[in-house]
C-alpha positions in Angstrom: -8.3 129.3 154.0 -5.3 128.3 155.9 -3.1 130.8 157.5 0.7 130.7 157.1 3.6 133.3 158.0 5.0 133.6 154.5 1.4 133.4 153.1 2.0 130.1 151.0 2.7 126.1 150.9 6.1 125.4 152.8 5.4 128.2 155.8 4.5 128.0 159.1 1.4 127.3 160.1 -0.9 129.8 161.9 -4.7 128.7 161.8 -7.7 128.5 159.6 -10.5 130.0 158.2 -13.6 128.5 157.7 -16.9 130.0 156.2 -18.5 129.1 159.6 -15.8 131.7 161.1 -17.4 134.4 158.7 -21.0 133.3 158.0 -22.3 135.8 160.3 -19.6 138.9 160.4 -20.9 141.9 159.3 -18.1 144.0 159.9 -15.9 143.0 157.0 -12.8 145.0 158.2 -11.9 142.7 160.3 -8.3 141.0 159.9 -7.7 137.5 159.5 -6.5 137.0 162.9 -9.2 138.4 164.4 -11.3 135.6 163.4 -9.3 132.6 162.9 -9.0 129.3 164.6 -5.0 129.2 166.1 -2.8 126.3 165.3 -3.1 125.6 168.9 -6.5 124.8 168.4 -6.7 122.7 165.2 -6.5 119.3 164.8 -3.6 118.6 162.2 -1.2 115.5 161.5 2.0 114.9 161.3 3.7 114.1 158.2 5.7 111.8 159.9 3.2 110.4 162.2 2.5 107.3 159.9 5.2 104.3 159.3 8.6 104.2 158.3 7.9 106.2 155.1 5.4 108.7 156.9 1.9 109.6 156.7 -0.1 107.6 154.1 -3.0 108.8 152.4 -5.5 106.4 154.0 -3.9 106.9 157.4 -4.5 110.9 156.9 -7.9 110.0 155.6 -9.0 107.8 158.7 -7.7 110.7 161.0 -10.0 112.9 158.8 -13.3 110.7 159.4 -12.2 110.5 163.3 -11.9 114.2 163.6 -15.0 114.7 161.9 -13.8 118.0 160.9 -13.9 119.4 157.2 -10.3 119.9 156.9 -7.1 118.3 158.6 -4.2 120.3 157.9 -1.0 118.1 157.7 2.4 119.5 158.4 6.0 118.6 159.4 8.4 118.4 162.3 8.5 122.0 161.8 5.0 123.0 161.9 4.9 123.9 158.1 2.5 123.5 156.1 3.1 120.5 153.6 -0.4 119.3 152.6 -4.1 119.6 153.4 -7.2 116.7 153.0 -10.3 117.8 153.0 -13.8 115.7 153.5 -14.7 116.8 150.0 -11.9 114.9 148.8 -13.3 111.8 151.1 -16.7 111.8 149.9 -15.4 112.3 145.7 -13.6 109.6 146.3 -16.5 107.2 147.6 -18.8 108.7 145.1 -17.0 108.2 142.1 -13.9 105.4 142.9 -13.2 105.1 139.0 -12.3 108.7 138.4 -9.3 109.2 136.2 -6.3 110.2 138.8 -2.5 110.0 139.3 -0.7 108.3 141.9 -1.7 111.5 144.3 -5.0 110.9 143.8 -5.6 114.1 141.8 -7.8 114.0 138.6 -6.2 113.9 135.5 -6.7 116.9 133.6 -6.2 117.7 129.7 -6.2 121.2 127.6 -6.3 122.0 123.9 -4.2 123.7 122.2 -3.6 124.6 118.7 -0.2 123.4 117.0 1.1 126.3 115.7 5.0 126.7 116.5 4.8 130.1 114.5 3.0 131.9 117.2 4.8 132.5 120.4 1.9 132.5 122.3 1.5 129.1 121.5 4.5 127.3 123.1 4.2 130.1 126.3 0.7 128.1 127.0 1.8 124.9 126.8 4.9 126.1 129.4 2.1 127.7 131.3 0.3 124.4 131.3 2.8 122.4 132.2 4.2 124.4 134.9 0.2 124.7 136.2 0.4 120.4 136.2 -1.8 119.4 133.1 -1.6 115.9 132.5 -2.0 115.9 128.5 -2.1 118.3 126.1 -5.1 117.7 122.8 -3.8 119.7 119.3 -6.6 120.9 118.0 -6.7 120.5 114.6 -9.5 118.8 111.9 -6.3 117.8 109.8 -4.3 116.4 111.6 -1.4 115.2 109.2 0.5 118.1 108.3 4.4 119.4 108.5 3.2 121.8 111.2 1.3 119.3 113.6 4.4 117.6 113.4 7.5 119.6 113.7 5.0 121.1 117.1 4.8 117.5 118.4 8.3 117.1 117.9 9.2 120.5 119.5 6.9 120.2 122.7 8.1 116.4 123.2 11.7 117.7 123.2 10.7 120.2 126.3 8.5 117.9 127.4 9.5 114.3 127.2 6.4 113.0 130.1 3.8 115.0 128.5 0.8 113.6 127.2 0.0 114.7 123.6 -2.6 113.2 121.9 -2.8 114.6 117.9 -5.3 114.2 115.4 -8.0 114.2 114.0 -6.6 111.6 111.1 -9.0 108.6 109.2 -6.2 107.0 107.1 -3.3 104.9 108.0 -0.7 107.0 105.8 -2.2 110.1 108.0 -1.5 108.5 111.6 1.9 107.4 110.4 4.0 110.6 110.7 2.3 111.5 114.0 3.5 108.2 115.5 7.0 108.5 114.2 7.0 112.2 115.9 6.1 110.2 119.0 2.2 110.9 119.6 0.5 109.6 122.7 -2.5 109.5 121.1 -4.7 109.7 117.9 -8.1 111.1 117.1 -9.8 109.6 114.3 -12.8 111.2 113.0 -13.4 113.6 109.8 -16.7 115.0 108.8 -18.8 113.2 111.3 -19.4 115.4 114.3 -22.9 116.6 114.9 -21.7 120.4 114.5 -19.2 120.1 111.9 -20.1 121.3 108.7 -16.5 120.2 106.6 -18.1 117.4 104.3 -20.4 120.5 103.1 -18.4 123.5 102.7 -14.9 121.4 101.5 -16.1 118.2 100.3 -13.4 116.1 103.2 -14.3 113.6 105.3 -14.7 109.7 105.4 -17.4 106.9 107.3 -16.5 107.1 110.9 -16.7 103.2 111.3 -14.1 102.9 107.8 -11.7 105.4 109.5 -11.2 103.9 113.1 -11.3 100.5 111.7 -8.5 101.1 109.9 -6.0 103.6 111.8 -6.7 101.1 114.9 -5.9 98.3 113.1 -2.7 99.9 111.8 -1.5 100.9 115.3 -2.0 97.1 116.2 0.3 96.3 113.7 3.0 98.5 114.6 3.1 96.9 118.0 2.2 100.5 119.7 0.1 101.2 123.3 -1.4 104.4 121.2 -4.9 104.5 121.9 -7.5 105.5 119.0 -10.1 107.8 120.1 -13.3 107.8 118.5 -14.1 111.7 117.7 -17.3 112.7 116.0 -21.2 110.7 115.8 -21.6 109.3 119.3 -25.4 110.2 120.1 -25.8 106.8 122.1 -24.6 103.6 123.9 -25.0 101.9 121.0 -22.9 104.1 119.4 -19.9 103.8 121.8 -20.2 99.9 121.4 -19.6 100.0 118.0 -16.6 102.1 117.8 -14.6 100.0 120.5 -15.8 97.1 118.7 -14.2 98.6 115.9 -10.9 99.0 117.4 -11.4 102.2 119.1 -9.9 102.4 123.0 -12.0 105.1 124.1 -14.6 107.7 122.3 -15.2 111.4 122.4 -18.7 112.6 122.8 -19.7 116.4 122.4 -23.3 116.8 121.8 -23.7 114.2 124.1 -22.9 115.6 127.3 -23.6 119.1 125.9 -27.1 118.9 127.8 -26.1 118.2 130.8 -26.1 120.2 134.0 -22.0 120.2 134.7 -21.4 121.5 130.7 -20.7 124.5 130.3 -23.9 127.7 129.5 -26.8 128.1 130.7 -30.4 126.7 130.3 -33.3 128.3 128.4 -36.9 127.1 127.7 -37.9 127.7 124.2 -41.8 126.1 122.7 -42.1 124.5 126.4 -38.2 122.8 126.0 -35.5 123.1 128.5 -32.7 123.6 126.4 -28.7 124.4 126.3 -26.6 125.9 123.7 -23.7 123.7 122.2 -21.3 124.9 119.4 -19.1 123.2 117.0 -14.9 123.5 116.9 -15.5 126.7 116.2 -13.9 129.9 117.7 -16.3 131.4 120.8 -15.6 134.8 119.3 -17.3 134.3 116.2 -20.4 132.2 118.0 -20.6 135.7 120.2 -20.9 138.2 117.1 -23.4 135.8 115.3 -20.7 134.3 112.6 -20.3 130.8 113.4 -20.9 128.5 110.0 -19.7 131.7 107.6 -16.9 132.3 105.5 -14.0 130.2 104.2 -12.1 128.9 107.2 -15.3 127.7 109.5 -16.4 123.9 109.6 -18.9 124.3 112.6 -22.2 125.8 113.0 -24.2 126.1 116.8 -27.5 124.1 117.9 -29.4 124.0 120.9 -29.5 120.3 122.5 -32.1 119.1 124.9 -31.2 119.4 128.5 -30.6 115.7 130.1 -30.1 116.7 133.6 -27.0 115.8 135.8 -24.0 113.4 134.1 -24.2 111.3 137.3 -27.5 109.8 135.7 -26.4 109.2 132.0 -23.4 108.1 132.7 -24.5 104.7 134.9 -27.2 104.6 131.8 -24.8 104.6 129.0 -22.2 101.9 130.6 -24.8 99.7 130.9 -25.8 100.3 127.5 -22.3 99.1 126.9 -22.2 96.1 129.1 -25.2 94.7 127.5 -23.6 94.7 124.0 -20.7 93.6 125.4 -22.4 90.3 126.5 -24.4 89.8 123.4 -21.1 89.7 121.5 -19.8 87.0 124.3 -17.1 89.1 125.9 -16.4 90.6 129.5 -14.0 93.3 128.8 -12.3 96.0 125.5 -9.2 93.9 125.3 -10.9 91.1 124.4 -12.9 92.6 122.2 -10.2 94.1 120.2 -8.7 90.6 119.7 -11.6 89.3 119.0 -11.4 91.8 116.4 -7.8 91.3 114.7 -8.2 87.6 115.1 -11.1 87.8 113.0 -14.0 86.1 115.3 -16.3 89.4 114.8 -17.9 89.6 111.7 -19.7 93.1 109.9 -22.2 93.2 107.6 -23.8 96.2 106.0 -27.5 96.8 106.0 -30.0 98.9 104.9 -31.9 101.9 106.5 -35.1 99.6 105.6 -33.5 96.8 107.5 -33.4 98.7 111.0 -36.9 99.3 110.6 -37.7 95.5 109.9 -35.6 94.3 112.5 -34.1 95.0 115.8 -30.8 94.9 117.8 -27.4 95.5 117.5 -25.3 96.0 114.0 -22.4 93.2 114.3 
């Protein structure tokens, strides 16, 4: 905790509090001061200490690793606090150097929210998001292409020209086309395939997952647009994730998936000598709390229990390679050449059997 006169970002800097100043305090009375390291005693940068456009990041990062401290406070001419790196930051960003982030080196993060411009509630969260620095906002929605999706898009990209929005869940062509005239960022394509979602049975709607991004992605091609098609719904494995970039998608969602893994969220149980974790469909937590998930007229998604797979750091270097290798069996290095691969025709599809994956093995292209 760093220590400021005015008690935020922008104030003077005082000292610092670190759980090695408290660790062994019993009396927990005591005031800040009392147990703080002074300014006159930290080791902080200056923001203009670097070159002619001040301190870089990697020049605050190398003072970090000298300093061999956990934090390094840096502040202006002033001595106010303008911005803090921390060795957690250092070791994240050696640990995982592909990690989505801006140009401040801060993960890019996305919420849901449902796109209804009736409720006022609605358009307060997405101010509340914006103003709390989310990158992209995901209307939640199994139907994508309606009037009210729409007229939100439109009415969100008015306040909020740089915002991310990324609509859906479409698997026709004449679907995705009013979202991309109202300026989408993004489409998901997927209806009735999810592991959890229980629309093709209770309202007869849906369509083959490999049909519906085949087609929406090859739409967007030819319209010329940068909007990527996001698989959503019937990843279970690599083999899976090759298929739908192969069939034009630019990046997948996976639910049940990741829903076993240590970082998702709930808890583990054991259950017949099986470590397991719960995972529920799109629908509403309330109704999975009183026991009414997969009832009545308005629910398309029931609740499981998936096997736990231990931490994502594991799967994930699993599943890319997965990846990788049908990348090379189909002879290219990289997803933009697969997708013109795929509009120009040189991958081919055929259809085969269940009988045939017993009889034979390998991939499906």
């Amino acid at each position: 905790m760093l220590i400021t006169e005015g008690g935020s970002l922008g104030n003077k800097l005082i000292g610092i509090v670190t759980s090695r100043d408290i660790d062994y305090l019993s009396d927990r009375n005591l005031t800040l001061d009392k147990v703080m390291t002074p300014r006159e005693k930290m080791i902080v940068a200056k923001e203009s200490d670097g070159a002619r456009n001040g301190l870089s990041l990697s020049e605050a990062n190398e003072k970090l690793r000298a300093s061999k401290k956990g934090k390094l406070p840096i502040v202006n001419e002033a001595n106010e606090l303008v911005a803090m790196v921390s060795r957690r930051d250092l070791k994240k960003s050696r640990d995982f150097p592909r990690a989505s982030q801006d140009a401040n080196k801060q993960l890019l993060v996305a919420a849901t929210c449902s796109p209804n411009i009736e409720l006022a509630d609605t358009l307060d969260r997405v101010r509340k998001l914006v103003e709390a620095g989310v990158d992209a906002i995901v209307l939640d929605s199994s139907q994508g292409s309606s009037a009210q999706q729409v007229e939100f898009l439109k009415r969100v990209k008015h306040d909020n020209p740089n915002l991310d929005i990324v609509c859906g869940n479409v698997v026709t062509p004449r679907q995705a086309k009013p979202l991309l005239d109202a300026g989408a960022d993004g489409l998901r394509v997927g209806m009735g395939c999810s592991s959890l979602y229980s629309g093709q049975e209770v309202v007869a709607v849906g369509r083959p997952q490999a049909s519906a991004v085949y087609h929406v992605a090859r739409y967007c091609k030819e319209l010329n647009t940068q909007v990527p098609v996001i698989a959503d719904g019937g990843v279970q494995n690599s083999s899976h994730v090759a298929m739908a970039l192969t069939l034009g998608a630019s990046t997948v969602m996976c639910g049940s998936l990741f829903a076993g893994t240590d970082e998702s969220p709930g808890d583990a149980f054991f259950h017949s000598g099986m470590k397991l974790k719960n995972y529920r469909g799109v629908g509403a937590l309330e109704k999975m709390q009183d026991g009414a998930a997969g009832t009545g007229a308005d629910s398309q998604s029931v609740a499981c229990a998936v096997v736990d797979r231990g931490s994502v750091k594991s799967l994930l270097p699993y599943l890319l390679e997965g990846v990788k290798r049908d990348l090379r069996r189909l002879g290219v290095s990289n997803v933009p050449q697969l997708h013109e691969d795929l509009h120009s025709y040189n991958t081919r599809f055929h259809i085969r059997t269940p009988g045939a994956y017993g009889a034979t093995a390998g991939g499906s292209f």
